[in-house]
C-alpha positions as CSV (number, residue, x, y, z in Angstrom):
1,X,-82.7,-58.8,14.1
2,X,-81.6,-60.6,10.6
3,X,-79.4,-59.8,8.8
4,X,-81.1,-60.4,5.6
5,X,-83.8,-57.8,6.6
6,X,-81.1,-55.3,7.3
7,X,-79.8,-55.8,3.7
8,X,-83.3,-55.5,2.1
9,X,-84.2,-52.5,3.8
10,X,-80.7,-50.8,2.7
11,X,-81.7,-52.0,-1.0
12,X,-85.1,-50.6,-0.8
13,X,-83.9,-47.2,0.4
14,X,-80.4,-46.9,-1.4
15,X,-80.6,-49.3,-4.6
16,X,-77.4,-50.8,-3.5
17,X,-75.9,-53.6,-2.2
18,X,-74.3,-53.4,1.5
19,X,-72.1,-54.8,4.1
20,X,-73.3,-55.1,7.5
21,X,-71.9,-54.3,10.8
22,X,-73.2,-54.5,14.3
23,X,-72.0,-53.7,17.9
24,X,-73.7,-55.1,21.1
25,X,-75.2,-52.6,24.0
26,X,-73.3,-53.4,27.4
27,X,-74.5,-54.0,30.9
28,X,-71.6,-53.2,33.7
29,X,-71.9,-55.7,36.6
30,X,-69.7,-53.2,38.7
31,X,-67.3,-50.5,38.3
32,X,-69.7,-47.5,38.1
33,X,-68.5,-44.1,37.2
34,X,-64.7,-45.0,37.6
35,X,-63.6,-45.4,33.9
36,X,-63.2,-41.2,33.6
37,X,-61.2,-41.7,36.9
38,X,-58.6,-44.3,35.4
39,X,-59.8,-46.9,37.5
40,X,-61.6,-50.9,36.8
41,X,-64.5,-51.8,35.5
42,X,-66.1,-55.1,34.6
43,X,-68.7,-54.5,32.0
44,X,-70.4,-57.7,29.6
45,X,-71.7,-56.7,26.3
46,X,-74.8,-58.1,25.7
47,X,-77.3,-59.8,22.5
48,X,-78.9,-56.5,22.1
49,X,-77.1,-54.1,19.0
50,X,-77.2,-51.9,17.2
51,X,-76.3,-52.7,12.6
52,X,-75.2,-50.8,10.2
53,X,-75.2,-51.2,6.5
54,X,-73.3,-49.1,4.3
55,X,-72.3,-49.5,0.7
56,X,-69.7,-46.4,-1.4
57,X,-70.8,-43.6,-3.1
58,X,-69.2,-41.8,-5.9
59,X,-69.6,-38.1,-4.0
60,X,-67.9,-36.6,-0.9
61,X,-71.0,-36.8,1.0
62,X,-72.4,-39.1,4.1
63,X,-76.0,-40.3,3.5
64,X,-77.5,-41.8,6.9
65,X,-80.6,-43.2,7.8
66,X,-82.1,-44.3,11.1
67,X,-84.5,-46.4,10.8
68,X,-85.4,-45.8,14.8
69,X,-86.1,-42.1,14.6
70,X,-87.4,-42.6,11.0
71,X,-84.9,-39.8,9.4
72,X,-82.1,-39.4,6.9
73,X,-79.7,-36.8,7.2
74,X,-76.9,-35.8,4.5
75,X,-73.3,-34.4,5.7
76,X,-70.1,-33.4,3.3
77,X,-66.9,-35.3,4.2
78,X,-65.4,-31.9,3.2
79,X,-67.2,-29.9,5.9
80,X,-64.5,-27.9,7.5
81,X,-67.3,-26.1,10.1
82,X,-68.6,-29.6,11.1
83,X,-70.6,-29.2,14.5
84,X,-72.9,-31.2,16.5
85,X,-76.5,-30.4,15.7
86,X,-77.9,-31.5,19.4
87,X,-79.4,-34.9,17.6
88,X,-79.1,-38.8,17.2
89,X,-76.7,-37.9,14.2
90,X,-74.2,-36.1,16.1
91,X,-72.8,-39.8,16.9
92,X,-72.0,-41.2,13.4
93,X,-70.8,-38.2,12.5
94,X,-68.8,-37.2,14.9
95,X,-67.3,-40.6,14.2
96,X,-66.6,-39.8,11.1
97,X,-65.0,-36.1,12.3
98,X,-62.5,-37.3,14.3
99,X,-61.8,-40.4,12.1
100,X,-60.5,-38.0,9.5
101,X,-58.8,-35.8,12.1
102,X,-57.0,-38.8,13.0
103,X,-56.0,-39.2,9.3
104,X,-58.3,-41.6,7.8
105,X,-59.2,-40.3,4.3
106,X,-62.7,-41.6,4.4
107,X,-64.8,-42.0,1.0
108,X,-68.4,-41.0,0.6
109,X,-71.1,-44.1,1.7
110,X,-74.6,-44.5,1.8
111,X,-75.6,-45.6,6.0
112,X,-78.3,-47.5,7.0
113,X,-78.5,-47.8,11.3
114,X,-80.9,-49.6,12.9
115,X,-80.8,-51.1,16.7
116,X,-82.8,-52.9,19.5
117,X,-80.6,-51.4,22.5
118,X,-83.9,-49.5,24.1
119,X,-82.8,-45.7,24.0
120,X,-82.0,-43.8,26.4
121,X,-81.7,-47.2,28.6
122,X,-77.9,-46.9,29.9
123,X,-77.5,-49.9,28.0
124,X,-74.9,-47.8,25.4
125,X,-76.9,-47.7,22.6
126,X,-74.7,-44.4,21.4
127,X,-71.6,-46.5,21.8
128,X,-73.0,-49.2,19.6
129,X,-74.0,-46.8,17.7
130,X,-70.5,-45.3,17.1
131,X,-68.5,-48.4,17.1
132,X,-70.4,-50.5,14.2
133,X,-70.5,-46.9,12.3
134,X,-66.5,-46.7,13.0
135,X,-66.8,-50.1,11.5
136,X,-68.5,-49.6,8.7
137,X,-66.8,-46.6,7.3
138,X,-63.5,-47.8,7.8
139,X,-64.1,-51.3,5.9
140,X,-65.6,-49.2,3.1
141,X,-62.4,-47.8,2.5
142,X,-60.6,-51.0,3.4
143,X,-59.0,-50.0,6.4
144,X,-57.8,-52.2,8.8
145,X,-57.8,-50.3,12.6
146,X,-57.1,-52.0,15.9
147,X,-59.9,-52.3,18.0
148,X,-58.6,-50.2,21.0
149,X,-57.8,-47.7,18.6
150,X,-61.3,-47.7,17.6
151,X,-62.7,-47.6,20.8
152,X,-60.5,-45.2,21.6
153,X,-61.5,-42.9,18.6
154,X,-64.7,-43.6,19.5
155,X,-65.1,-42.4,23.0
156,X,-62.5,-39.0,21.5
157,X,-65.7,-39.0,19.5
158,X,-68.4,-38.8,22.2
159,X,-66.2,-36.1,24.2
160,X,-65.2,-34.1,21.7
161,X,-67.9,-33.8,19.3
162,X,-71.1,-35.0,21.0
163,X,-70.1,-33.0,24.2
164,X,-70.6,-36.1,26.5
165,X,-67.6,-36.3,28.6
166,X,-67.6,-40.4,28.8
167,X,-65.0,-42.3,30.0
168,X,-64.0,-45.3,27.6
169,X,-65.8,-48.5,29.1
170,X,-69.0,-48.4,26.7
171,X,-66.7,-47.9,23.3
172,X,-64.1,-50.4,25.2
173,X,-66.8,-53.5,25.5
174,X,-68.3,-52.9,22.2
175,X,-65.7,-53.8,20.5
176,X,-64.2,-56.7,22.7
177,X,-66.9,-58.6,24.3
178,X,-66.9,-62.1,24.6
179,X,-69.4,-64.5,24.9
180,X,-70.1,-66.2,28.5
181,X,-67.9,-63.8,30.1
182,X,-67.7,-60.2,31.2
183,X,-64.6,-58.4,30.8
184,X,-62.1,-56.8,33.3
185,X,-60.6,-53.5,31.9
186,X,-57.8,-50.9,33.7
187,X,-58.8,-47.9,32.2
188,X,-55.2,-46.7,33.0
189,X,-53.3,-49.3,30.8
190,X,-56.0,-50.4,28.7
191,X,-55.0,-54.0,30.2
192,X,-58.3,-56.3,30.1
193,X,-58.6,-59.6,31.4
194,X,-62.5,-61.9,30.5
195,X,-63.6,-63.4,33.4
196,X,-65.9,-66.4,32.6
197,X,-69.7,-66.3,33.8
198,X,-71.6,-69.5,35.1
199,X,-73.6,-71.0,32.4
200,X,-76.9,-71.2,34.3
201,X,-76.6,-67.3,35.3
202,X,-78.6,-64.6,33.2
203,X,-78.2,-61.3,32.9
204,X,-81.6,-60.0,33.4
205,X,-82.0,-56.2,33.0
206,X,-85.2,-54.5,34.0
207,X,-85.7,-51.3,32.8
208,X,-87.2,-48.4,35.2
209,X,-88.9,-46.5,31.8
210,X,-87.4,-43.8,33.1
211,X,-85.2,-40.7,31.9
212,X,-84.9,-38.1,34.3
213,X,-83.7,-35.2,32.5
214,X,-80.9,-33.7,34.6
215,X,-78.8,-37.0,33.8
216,X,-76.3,-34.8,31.2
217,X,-75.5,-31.8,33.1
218,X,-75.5,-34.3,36.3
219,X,-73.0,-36.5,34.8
220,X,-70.6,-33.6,33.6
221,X,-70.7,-32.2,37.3
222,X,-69.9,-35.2,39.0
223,X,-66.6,-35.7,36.2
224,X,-65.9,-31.9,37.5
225,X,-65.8,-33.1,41.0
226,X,-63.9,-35.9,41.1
227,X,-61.5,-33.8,39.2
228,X,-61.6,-31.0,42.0
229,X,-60.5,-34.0,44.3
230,X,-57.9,-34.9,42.6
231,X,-56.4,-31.6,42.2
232,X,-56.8,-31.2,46.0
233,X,-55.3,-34.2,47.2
234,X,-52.7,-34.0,44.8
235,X,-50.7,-31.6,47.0
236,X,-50.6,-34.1,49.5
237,X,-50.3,-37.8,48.1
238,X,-47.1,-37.8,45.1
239,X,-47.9,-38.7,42.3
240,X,-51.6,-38.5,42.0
241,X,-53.1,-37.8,39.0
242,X,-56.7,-39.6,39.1
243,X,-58.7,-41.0,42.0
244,X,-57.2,-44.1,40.7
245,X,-53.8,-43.3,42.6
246,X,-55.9,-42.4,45.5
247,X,-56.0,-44.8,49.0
248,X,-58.7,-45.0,51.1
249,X,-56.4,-44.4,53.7
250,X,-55.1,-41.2,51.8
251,X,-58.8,-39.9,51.5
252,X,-59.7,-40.4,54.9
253,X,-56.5,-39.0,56.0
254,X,-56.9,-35.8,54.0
255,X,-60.8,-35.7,54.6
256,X,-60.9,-31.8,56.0
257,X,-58.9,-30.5,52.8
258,X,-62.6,-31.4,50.7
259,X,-65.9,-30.2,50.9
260,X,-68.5,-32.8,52.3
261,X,-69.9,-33.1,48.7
262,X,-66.7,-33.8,46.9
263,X,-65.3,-36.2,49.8
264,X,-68.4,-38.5,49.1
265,X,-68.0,-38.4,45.3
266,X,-64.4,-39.5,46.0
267,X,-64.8,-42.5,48.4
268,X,-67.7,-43.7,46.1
269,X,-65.1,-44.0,43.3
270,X,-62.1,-45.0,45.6
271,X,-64.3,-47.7,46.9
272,X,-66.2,-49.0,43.9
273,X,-62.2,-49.4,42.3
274,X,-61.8,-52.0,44.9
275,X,-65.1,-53.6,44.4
276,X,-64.2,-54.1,40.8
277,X,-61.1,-55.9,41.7
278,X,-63.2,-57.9,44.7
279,X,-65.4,-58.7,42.0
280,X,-62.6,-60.3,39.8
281,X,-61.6,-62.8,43.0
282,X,-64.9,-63.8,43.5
283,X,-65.8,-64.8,40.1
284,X,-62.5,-66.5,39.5
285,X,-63.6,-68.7,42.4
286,X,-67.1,-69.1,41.2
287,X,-67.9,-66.9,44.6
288,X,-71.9,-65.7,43.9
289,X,-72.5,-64.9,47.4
290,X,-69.7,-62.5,47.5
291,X,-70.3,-61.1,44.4
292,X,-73.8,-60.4,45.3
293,X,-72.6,-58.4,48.3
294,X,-70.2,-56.3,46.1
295,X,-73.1,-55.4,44.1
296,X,-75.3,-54.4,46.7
297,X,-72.2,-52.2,48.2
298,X,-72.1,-50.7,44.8
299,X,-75.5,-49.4,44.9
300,X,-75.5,-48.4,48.4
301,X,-72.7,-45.8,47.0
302,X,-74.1,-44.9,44.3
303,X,-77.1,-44.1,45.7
304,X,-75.4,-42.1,48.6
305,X,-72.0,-41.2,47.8
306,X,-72.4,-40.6,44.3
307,X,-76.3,-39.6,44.2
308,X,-76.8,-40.6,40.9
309,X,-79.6,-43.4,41.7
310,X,-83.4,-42.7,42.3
311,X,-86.6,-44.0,43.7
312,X,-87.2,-45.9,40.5
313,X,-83.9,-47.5,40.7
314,X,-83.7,-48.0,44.3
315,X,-87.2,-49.8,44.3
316,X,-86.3,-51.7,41.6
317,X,-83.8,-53.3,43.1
318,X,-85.4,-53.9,46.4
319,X,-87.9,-55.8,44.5
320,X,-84.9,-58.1,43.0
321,X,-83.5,-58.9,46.3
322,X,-86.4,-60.2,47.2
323,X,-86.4,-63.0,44.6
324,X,-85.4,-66.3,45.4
325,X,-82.2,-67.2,42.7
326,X,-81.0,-63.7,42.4
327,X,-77.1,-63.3,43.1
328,X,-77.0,-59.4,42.6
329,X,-78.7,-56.7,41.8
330,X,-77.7,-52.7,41.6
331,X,-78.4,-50.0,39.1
332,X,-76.4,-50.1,36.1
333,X,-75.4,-47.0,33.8
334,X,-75.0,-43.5,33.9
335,X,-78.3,-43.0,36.5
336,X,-81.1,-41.1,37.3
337,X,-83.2,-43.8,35.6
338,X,-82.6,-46.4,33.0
339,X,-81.8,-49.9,34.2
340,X,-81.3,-52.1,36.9
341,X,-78.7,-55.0,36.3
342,X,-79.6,-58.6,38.2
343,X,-77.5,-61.4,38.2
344,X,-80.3,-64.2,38.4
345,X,-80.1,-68.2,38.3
346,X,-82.0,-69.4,34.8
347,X,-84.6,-71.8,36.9
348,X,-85.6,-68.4,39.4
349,X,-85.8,-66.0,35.3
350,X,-89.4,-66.3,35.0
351,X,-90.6,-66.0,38.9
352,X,-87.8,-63.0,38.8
353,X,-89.8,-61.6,35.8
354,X,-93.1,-61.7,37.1
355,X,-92.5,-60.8,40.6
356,X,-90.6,-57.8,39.9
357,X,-92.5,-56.7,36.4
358,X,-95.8,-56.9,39.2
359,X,-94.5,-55.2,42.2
360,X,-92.8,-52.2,40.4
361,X,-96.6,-51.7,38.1
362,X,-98.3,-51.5,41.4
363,X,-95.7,-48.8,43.0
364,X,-95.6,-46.7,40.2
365,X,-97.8,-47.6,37.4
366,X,-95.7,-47.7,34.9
367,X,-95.1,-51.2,33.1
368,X,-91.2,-52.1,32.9
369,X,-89.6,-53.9,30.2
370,X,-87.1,-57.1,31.5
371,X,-84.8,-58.0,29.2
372,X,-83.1,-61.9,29.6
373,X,-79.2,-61.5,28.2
374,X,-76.5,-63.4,27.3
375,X,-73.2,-62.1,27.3
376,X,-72.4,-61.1,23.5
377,X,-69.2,-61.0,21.2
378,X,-67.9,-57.5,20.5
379,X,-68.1,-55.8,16.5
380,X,-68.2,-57.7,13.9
381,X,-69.2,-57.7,10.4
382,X,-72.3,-60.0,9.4
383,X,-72.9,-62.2,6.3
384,X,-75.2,-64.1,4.8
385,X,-73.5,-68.1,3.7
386,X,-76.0,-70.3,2.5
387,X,-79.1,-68.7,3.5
388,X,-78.0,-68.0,7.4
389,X,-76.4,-65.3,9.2
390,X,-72.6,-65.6,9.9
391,X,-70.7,-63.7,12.3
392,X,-67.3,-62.5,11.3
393,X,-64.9,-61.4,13.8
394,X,-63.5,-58.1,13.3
């Protein structure tokens, strides 16, 4: 997407000139479902974003378009009785809720969103979506905000006004990818560390076309369980306070104090925490082979402690693994459909490509879409020098 076409098509609908923002999707090689636990995760953002273009107005009022679902929706910075309407515009506006609950006087603007993170993916296109709007409004205003505190604001965002009870990963990456590398976060301390990629290893992402409905309600219960755990075993392990603080020894040792269901959901995060930090060693010493192991681990538990996989995302990554080149593969996101992530060796991208594109049309008829990535920088504003696009940190 250019930069210049972003500008023209906020002039044709606005009459204005604007600045432009954008924030990158994410892919997470590992660390699945442990950010609302305060555990690791080591997620990459990725070249696919979403922009934003805004310019002042004179009023007290948000004007946004999206140019994806084709719709422009007006709100009142004044709005005491603000509430989320169930729709794509609950995100920028939430943003812009709890930005002024958090104090920032914001002035009206004219918004102008448009992305290529496929919706509804797991690729985080509502955390792009939040992050360059958090962006954008607070640069109208000339307001300079450190980017944990945006991420922070907005994943406060998501839970609070959207209803989605995220942890802080997808907001987290958004903001502070880096290019070639994925990027190590404690959700706990908010400590990150980048962790460099090999130069001839894509991120390929193939995505199942899938949305199984239940994902919402699915993800809240499994946040409700993992709390229930640690309310449990906190009467027997001090200080406990997340499955972060919980062994493996611990769990097993207090294994008849849960039910079956909330024991599994337990050792899938438990587990996948010491993946992440397995992960970290073996890309440190360039170590594919383990690191493809580690994936595959992470899936397995997903897929059977966690449940949140399914037959579209299990094939899919049975296909991968069959691929000459590839170095991991596991489903990626918050499940029950959406992508698979595959770490895959440049020369092997195309026979990858094919050979999975073909085998997962003839098992369920449905075409997928493969997506070849790069790892991406986090927010940033865009210009135009000289006739080209120039990338401004934040």
């Amino acid at each position: 997407m250019d930069v210049r076409q972003i500008k023209d098509s906020f002039r044709r609908l606005f009459g204005d000139e604007a600045r432009v923002f954008s924030a990158p999707g994410r892919v997470n090689l590992i660390g699945e479902h442990t950010d609302y636990n305060d555990g690791f995760v080591l997620p990459a953002a990725i070249d696919l974003s979403t922009w934003v273009a805004v310019a002042p107005r004179t009023d007290r009022r948000l004007i946004i378009h999206s140019e994806n679902f084709d719709e422009t929706v007006v709100f009142e910075l004044d709005d005491a009785n603000a509430a989320r309407r169930g729709k794509w515009s609950d995100y920028p506006r939430g943003v812009a809720v709890l930005l002024s609950k958090a104090g920032y006087r914001l002035s009206g603007a004219s918004l102008y969103i448009e992305g290529d993170i496929p919706i509804g993916s797991g690729l985080s296109s509502s955390a792009a979506v939040a992050v360059a709007t958090a962006y954008a409004l607070l640069s109208n205003d000339g307001i300079a905000v450190d980017p944990m505190q945006v991420a922070v604001l907005c994943q406060r965002a998501e839970n609070e006004f959207v209803g989605t009870h995220c942890g802080l990963m997808d907001q987290f990456i958004s903001c502070f990818g880096r290019t070639g590398h994925a990027v190590l976060l404690d959700c706990r301390s908010l400590d990150y560390e980048s962790l460099p990629l090999a130069r001839d290893v894509k991120l390929v992402i193939c995505n199942t076309m899938v949305s199984h409905q239940l994902a919402s309600g699915e993800y809240n219960r499994r946040r409700a369980e993992c709390e229930q755990g640690v309310q449990i075993l906190s009467h027997f392990t001090a200080g406990v306070s997340a499955l972060r603080d919980i062994s493996s020894e611990d769990l097993e040792r207090h294994r008849a104090e849960l039910t079956e269901t909330v024991y599994r959901r337990c050792r899938h995060v438990v587990t996948e925490n010491a993946r992440v930090l397995e992960a970290k060693a073996a890309l440190n010493r360039a170590d594919l082979s383990r690191l493809s192991e580690l994936m595959k681990q992470s899936h397995l538990s997903l897929r059977d402690d966690y449940e949140v996989s399914c037959s579209e995302l299990d094939l899919m990554v049975e296909l991968a693994n069959q691929v000459t080149g590839v170095y991991g593969a596991r489903m990626t996101g918050g499940g029950f459909g959406g992508c698979t992530v595959n770490l895959v060796q440049e020369a092997s991208v195309n026979t990858f490509r094919e050979s999975v594109a073909r085998g997962y049309k003839e098992a369920t008829g449905r075409q997928p879409e493969i997506y070849v990535c790069s790892p991406e920088q986090g927010a940033r504003e865009v210009t135009v020098q000289n006739g080209t696009s120039t990338q401004m940190r934040r």
